[in-house]
N, CA, C and O atoms as a printed pandas DataFrame, in Angstrom:
     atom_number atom_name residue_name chain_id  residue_number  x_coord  y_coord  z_coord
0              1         N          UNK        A               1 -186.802  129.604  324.601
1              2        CA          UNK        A               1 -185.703  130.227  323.878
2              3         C          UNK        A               1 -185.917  131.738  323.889
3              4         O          UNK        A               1 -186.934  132.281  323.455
4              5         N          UNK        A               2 -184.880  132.364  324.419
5              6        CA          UNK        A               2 -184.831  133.951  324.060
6              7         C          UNK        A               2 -184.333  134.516  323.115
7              8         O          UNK        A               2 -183.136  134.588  322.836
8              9         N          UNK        A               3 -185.614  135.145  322.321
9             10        CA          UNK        A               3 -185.188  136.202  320.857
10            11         C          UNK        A               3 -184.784  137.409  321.231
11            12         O          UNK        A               3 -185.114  137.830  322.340
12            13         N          UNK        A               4 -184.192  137.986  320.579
13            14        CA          UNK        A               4 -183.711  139.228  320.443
14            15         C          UNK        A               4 -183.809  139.733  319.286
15            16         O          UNK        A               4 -183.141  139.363  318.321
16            17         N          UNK        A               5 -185.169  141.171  319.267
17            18        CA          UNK        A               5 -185.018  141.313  317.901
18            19         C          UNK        A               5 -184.326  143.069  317.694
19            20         O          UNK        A               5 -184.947  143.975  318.251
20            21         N          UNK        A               6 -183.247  143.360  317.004
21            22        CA          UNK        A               6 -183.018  144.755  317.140
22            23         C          UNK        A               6 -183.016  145.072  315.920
23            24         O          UNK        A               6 -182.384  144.385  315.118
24            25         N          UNK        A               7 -184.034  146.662  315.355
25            26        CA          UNK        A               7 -183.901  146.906  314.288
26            27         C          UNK        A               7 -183.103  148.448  314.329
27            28         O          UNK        A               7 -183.208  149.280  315.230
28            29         N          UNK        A               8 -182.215  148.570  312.979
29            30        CA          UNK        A               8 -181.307  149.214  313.536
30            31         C          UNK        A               8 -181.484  150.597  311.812
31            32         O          UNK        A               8 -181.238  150.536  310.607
32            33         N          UNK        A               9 -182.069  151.694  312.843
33            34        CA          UNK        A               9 -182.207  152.887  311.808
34            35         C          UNK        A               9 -183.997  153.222  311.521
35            36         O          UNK        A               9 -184.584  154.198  311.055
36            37         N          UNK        A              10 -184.427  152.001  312.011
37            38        CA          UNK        A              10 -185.638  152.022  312.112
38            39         C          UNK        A              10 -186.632  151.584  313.232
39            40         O          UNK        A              10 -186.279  151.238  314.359
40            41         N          UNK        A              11 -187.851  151.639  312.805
41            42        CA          UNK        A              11 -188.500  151.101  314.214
42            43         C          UNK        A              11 -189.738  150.086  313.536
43            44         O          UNK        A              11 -190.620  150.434  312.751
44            45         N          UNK        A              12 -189.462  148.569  314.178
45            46        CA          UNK        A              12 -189.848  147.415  313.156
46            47         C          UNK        A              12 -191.580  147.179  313.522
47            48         O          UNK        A              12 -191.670  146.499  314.545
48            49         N          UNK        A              13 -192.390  147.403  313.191
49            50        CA          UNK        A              13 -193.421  147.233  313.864
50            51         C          UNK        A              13 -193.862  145.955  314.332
51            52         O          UNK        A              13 -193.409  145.018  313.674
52            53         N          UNK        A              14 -194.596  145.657  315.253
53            54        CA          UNK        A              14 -195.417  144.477  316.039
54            55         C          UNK        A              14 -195.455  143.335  315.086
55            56         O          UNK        A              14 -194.819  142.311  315.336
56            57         N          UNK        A              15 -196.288  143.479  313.826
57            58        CA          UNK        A              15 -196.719  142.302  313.092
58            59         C          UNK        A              15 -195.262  141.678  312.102
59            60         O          UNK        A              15 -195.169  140.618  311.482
60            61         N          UNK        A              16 -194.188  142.864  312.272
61            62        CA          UNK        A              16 -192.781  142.245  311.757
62            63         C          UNK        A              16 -192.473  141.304  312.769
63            64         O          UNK        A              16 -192.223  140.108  312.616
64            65         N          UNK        A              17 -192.520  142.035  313.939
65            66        CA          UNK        A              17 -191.507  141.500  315.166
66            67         C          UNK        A              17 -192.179  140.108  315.090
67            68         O          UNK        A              17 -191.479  139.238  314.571
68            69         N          UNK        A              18 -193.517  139.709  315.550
69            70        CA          UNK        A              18 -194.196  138.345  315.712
70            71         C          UNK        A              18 -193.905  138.010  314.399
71            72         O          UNK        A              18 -192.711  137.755  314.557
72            73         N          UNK        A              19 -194.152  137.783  312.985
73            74        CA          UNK        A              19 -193.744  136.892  312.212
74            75         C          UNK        A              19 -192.256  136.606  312.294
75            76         O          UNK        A              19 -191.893  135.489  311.928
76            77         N          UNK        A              20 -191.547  137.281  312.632
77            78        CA          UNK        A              20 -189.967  137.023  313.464
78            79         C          UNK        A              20 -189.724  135.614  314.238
79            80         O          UNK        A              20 -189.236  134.510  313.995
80            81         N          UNK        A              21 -190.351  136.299  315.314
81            82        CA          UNK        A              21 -190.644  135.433  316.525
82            83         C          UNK        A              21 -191.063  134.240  315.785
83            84         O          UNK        A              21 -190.102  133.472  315.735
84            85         N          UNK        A              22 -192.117  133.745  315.173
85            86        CA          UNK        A              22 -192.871  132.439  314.692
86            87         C          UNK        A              22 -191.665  132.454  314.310
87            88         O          UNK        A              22 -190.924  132.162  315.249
88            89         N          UNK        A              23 -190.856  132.761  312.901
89            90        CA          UNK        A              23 -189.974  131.700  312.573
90            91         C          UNK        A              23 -189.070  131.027  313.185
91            92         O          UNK        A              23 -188.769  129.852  312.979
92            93         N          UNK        A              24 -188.539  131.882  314.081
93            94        CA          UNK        A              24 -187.006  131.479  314.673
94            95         C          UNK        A              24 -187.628  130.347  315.648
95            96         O          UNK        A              24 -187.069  129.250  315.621
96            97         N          UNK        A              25 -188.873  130.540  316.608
97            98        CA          UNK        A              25 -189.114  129.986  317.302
98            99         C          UNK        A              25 -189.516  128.374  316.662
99           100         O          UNK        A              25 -189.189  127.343  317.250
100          101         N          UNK        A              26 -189.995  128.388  315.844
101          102        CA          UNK        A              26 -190.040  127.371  315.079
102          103         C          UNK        A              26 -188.258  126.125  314.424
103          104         O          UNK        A              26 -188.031  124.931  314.227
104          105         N          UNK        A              27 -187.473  127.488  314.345
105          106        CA          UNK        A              27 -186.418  126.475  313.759
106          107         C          UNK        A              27 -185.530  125.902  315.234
107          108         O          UNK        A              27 -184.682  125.023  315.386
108          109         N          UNK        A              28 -186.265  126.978  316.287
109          110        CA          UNK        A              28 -185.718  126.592  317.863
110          111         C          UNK        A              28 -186.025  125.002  318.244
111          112         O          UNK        A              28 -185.415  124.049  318.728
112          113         N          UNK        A              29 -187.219  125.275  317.776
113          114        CA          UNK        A              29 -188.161  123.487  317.901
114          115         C          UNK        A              29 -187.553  122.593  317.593
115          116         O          UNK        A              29 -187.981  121.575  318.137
116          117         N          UNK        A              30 -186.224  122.325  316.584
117          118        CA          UNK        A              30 -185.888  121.452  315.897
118          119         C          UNK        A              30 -184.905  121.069  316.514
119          120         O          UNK        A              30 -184.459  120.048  315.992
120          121         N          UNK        A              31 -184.241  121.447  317.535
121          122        CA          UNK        A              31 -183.089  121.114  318.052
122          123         C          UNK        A              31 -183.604  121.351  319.874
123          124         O          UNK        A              31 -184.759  121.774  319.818
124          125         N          UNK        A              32 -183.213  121.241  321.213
125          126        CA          UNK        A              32 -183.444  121.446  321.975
126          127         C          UNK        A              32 -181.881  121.743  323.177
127          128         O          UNK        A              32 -181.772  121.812  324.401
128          129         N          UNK        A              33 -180.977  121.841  322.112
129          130        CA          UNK        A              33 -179.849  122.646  322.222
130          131         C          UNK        A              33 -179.413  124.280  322.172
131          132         O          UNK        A              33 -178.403  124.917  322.472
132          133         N          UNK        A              34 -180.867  124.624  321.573
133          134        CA          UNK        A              34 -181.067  126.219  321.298
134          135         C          UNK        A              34 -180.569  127.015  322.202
135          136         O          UNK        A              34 -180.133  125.979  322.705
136          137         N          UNK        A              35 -180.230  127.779  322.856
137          138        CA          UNK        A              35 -179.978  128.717  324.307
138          139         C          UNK        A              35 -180.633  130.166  323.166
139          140         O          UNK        A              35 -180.630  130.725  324.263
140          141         N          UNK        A              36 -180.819  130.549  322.789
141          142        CA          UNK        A              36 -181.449  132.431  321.905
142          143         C          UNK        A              36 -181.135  132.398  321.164
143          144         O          UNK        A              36 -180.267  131.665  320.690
144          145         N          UNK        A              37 -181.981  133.545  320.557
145          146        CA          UNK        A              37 -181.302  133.906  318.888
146          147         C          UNK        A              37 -181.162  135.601  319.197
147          148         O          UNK        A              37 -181.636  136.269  320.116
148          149         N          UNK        A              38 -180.484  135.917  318.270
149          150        CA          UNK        A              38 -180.472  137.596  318.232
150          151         C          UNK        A              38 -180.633  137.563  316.594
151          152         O          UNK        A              38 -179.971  136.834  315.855
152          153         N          UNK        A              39 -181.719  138.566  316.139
153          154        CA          UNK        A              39 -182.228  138.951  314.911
154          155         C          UNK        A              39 -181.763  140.285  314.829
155          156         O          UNK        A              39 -181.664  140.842  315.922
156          157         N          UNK        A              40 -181.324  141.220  313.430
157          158        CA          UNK        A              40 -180.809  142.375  313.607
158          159         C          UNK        A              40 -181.449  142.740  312.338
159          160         O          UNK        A              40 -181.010  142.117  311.370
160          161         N          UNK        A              41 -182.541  143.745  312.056
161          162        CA          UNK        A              41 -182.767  144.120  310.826
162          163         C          UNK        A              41 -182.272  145.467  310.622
163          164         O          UNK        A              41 -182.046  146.302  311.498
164          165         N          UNK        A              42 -182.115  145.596  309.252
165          166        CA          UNK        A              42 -181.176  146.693  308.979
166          167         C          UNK        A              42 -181.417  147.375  307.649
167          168         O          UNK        A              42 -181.855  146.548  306.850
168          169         N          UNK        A              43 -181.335  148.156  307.305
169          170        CA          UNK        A              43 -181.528  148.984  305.543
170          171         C          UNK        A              43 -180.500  149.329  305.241
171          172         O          UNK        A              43 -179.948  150.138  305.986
172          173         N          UNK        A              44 -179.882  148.922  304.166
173          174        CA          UNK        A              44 -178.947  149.234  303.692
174          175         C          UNK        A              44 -178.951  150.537  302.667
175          176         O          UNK        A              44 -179.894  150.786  301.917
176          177         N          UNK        A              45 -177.850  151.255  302.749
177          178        CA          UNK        A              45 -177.514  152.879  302.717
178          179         C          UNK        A              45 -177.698  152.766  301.175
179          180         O          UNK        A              45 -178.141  153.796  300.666
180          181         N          UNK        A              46 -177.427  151.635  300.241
181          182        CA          UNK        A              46 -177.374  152.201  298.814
182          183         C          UNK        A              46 -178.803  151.946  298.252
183          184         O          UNK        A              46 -179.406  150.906  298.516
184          185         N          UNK        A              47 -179.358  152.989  297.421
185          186        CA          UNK        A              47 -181.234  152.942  297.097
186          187         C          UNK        A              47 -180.736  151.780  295.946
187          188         O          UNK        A              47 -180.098  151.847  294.895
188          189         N          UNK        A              48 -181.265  150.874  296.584
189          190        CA          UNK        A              48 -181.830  149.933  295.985
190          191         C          UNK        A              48 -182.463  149.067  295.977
191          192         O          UNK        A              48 -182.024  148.324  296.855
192          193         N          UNK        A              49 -183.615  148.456  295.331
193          194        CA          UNK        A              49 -184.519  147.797  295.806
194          195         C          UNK        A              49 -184.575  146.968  296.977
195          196         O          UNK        A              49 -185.356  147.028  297.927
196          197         N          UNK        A              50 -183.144  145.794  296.646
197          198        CA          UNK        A              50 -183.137  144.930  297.416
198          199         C          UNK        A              50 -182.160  145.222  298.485
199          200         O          UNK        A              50 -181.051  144.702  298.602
200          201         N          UNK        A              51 -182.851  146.367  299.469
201          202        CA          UNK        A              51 -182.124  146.802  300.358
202          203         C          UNK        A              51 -182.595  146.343  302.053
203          204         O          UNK        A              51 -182.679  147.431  302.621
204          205         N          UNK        A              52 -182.872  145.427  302.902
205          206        CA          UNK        A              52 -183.280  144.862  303.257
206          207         C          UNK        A              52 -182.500  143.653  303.976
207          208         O          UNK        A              52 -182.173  142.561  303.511
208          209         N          UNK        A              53 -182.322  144.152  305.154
209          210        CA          UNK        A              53 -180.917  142.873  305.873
210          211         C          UNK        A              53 -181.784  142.172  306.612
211          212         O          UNK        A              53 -182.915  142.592  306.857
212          213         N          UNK        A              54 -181.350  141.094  307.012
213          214        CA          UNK        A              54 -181.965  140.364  308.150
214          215         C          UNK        A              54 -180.795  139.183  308.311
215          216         O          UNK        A              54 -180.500  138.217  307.608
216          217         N          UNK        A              55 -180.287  139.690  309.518
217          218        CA          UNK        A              55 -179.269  138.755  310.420
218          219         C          UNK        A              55 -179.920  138.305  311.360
219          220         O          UNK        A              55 -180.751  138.880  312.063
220          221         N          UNK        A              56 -179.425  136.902  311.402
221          222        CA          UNK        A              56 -179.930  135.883  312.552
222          223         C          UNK        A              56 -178.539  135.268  313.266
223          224         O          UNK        A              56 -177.613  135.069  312.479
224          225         N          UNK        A              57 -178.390  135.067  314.152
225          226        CA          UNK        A              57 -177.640  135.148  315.080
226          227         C          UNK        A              57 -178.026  133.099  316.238
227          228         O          UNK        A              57 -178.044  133.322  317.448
228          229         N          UNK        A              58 -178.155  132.260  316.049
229          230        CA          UNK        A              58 -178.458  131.317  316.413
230          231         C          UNK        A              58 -177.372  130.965  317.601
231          232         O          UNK        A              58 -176.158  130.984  317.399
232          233         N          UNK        A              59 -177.878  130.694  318.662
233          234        CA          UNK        A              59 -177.239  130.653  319.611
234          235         C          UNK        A              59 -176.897  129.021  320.509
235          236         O          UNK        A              59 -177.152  128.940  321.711
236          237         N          UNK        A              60 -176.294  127.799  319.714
237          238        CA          UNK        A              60 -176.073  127.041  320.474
238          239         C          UNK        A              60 -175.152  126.599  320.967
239          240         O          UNK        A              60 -174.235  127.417  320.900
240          241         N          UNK        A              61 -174.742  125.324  321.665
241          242        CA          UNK        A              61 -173.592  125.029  322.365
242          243         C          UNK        A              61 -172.325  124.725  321.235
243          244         O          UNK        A              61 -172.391  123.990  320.250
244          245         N          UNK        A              62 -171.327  125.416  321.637
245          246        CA          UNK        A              62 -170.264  124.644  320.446
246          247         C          UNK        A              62 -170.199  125.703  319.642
247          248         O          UNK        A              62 -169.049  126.123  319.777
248          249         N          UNK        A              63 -170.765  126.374  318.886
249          250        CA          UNK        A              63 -170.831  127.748  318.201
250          251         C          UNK        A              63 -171.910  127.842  318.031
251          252         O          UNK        A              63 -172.785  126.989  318.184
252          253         N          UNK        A              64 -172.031  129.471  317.507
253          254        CA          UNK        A              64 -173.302  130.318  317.167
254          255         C          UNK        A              64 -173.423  130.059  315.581
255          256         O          UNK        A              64 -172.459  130.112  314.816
256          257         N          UNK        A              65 -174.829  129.752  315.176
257          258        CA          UNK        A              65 -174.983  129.597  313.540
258          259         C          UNK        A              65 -175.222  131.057  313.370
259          260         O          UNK        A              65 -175.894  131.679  314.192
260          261         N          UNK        A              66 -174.631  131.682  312.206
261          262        CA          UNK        A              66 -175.317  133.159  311.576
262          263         C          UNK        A              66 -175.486  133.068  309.793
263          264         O          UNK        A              66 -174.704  132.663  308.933
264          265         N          UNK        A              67 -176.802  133.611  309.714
265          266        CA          UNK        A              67 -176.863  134.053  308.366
266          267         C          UNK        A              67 -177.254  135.264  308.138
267          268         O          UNK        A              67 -178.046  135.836  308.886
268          269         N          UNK        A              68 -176.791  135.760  307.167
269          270        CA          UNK        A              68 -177.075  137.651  306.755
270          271         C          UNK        A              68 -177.635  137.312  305.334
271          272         O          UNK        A              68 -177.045  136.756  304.407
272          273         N          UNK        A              69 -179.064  137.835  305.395
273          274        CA          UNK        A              69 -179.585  137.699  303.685
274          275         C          UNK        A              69 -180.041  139.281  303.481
275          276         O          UNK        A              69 -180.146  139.948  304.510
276          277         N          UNK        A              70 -180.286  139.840  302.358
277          278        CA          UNK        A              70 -180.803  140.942  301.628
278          279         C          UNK        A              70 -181.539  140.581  300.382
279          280         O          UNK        A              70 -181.174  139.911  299.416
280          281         N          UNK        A              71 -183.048  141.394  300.726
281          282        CA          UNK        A              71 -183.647  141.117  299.669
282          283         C          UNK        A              71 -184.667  142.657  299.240
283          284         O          UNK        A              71 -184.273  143.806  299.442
284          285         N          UNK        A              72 -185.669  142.373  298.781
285          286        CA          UNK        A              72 -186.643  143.209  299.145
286          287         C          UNK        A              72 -187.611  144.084  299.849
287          288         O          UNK        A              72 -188.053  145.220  299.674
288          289         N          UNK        A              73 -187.835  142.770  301.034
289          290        CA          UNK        A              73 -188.220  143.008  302.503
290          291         C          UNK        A              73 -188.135  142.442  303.317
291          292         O          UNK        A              73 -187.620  141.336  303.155
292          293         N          UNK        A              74 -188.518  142.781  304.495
293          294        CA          UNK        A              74 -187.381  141.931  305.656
294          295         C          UNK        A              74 -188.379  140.766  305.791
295          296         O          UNK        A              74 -187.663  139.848  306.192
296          297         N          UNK        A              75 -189.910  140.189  305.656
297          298        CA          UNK        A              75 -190.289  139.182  306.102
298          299         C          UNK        A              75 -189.457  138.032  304.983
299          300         O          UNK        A              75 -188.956  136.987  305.399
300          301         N          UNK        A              76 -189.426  138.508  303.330
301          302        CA          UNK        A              76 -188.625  138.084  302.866
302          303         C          UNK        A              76 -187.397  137.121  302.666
303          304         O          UNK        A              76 -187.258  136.015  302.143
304          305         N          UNK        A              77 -185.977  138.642  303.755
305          306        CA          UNK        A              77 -185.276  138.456  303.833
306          307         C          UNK        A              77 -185.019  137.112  305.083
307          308         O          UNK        A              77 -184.486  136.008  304.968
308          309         N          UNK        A              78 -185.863  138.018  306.622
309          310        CA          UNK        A              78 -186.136  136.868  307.593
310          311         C          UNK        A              78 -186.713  135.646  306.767
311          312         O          UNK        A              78 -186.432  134.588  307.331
312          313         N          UNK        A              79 -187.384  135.489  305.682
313          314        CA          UNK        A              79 -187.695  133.622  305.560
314          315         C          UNK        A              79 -186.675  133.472  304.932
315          316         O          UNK        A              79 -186.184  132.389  305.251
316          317         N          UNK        A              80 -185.978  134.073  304.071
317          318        CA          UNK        A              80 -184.780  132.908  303.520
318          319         C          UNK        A              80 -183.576  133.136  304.305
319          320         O          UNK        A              80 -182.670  132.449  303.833
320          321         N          UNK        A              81 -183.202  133.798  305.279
321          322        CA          UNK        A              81 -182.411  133.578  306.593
322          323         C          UNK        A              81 -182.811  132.196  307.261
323          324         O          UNK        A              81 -182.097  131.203  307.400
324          325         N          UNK        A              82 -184.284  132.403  307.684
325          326        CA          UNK        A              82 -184.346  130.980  308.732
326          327         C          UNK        A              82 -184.367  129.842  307.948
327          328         O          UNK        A              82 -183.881  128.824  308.441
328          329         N          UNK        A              83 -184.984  129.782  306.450
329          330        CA          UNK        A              83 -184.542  128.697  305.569
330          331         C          UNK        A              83 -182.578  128.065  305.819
331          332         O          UNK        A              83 -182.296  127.002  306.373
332          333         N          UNK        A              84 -181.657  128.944  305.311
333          334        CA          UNK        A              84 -180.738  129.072  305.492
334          335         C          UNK        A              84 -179.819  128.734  307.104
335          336         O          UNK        A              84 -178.745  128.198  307.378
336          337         N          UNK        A              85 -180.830  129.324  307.825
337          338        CA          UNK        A              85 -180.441  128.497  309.081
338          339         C          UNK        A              85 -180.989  127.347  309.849
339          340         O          UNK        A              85 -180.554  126.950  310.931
340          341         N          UNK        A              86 -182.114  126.791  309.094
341          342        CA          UNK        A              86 -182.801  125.416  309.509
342          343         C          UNK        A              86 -181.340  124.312  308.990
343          344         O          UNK        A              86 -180.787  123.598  309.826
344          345         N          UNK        A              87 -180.913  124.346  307.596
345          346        CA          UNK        A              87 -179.972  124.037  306.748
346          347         C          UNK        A              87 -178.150  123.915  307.844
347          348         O          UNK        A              87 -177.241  123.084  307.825
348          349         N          UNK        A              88 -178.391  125.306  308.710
349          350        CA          UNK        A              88 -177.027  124.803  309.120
350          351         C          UNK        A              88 -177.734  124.279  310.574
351          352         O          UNK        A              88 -177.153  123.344  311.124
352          353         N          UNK        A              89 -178.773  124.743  311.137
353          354        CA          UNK        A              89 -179.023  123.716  312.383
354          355         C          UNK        A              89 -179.479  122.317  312.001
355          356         O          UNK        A              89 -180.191  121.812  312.869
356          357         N          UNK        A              90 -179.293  121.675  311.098
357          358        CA          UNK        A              90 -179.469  120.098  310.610
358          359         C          UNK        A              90 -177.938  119.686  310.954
359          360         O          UNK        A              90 -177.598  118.833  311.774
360          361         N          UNK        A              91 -177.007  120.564  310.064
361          362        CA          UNK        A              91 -175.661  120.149  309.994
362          363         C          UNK        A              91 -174.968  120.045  311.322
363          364         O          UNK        A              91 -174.183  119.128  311.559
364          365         N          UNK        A              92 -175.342  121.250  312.429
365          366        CA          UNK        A              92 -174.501  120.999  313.495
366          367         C          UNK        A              92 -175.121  119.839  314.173
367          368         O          UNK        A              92 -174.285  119.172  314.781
368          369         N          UNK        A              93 -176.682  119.270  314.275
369          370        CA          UNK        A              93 -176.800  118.526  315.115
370          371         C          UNK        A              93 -176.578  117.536  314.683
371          372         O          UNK        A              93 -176.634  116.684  315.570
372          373         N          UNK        A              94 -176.200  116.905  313.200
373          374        CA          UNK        A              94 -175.443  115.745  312.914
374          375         C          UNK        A              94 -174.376  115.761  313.477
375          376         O          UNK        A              94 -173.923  114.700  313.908
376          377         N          UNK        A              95 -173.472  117.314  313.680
377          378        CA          UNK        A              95 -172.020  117.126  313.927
378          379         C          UNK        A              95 -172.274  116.419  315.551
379          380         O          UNK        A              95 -172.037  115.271  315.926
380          381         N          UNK        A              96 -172.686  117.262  316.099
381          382        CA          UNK        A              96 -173.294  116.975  317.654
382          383         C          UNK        A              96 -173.125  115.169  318.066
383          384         O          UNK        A              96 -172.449  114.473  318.823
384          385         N          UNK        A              97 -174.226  114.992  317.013
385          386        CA          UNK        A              97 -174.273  113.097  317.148
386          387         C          UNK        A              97 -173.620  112.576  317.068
387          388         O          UNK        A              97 -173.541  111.573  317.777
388          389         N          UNK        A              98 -172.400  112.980  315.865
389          390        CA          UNK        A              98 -171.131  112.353  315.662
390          391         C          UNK        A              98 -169.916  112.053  316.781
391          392         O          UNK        A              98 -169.088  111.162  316.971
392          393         N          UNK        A              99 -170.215  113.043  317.270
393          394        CA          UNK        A              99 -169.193  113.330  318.708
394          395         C          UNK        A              99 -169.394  112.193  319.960
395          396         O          UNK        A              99 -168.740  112.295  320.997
């Protein structure tokens, strides 16, 4: 599976990018319908704590799953994104079976 990770306003360092990588690659595991993900981290302009984006971008057949969370920090934000998208990659591959 190909990640894509773009951080945008900043520059995400190594040990972000790989705990990245582990998750997505992990919720990739669960399905073998995956084709990439694109990850987009981002800071949001108003000072406030929980300023902290992390879009995931899930890339399979039939549509793309996306979740956008904000929290504190992006490993944070990235775990309750891929939480959030383990949740809809369950749902599409029931839909999948159904078909």
């Amino acid at each position: 599976m190909n990640i894509s990770i773009n951080s945008v306003g900043f520059k995400a360092d190594q040990k972000l990018e790989e705990f990245i990588e582990r998750k997505v690659t992990k919720i990739g595991s669960l399905y073998d319908g995956v084709i990439g993900s694109e990850v987009t981290l981002k800071i949001d302009a108003k000072e406030r704590p929980d300023n902290k984006i992390a879009e995931i971008r899930l890339l399979v057949p039939g549509e793309d799953l996306f979740v956008k969370k904000q929290t504190d920090s992006f490993e944070e934000s990235a775990d309750s994104a891929c939480g959030a998208l383990k949740k809809q990659l369950v749902k599409h591959k029931d839909r999948m079976r159904g078909k």
